[in-house]
C-alpha positions as CSV (number, residue, x, y, z in Angstrom):
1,X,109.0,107.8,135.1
2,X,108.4,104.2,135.2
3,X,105.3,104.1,133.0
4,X,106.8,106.3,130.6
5,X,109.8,103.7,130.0
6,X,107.4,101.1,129.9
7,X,105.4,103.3,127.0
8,X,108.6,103.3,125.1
9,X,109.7,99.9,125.5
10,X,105.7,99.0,124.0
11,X,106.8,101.6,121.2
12,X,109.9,99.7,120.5
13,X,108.5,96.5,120.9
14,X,105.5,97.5,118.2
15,X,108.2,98.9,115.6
16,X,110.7,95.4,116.0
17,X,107.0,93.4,115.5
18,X,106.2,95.3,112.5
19,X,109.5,95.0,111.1
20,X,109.1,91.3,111.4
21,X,105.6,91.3,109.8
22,X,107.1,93.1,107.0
23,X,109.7,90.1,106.8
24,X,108.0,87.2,106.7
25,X,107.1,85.0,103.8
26,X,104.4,83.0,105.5
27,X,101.3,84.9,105.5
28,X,100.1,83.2,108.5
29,X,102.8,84.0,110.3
30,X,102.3,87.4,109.1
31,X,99.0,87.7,110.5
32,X,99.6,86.5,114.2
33,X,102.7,89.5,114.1
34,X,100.1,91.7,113.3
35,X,97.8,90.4,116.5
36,X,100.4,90.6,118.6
37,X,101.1,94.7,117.1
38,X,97.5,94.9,117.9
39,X,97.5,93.3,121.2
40,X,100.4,95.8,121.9
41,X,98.8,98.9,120.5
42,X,95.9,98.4,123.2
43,X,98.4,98.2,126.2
44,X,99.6,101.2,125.0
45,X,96.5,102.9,124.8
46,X,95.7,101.4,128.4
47,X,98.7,103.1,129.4
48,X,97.3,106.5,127.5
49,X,94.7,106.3,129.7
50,X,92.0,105.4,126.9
51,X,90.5,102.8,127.9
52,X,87.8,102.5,125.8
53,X,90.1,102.8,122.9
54,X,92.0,99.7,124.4
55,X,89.4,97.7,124.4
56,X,88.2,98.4,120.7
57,X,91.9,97.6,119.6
58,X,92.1,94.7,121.8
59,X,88.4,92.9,120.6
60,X,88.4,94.7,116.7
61,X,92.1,95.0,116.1
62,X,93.9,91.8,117.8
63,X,90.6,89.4,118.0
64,X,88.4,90.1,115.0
65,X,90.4,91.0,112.3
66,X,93.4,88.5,113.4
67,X,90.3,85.9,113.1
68,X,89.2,87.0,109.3
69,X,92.5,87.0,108.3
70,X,93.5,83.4,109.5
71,X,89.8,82.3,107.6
72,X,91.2,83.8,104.6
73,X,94.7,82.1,104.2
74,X,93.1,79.2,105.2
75,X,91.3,79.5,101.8
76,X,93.9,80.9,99.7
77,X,98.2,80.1,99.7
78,X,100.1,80.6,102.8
79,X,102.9,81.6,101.2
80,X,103.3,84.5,99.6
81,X,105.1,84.3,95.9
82,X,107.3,87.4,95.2
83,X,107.6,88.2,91.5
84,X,111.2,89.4,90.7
């Protein structure tokens, strides 16, 4: 009972992050939302008992990709201009 409230609460927590990432202006702080999704995503598959699939999140999903993404805002704008 326990684990699977704290499956839901990572469920809710990963849908309030995303909604955030969708938010935000700042592309950088865009990106560290969408670590942190990442970083969540792999405690949930911990907690799914795959834990192989947790650790390919964790390193691919929240390390590696978080890391290409910061290299490529630090190239480009930060902020993200909205055409209206």
């Amino acid at each position: 009972m326990v684990l699977m409230l704290l499956q839901i609460f990572l469920i809710i927590l990963v849908l309030v992050a995303a909604v955030f990432a969708i938010s935000y202006k700042d592309l950088m702080n865009t990106v560290i939302v969408t670590g942190i999704i990442s970083l969540l995503s792999s405690l949930l598959f911990y907690f799914l008992q795959a834990p192989d699939v947790a650790l390919t999140e964790a390193a691919i999903g929240g390390g590696l990709t978080t890391f290409i993404f910061v290299l490529t805002i630090r190239k480009t704008e930060r902020v993200e201009k909205w055409k209206k």
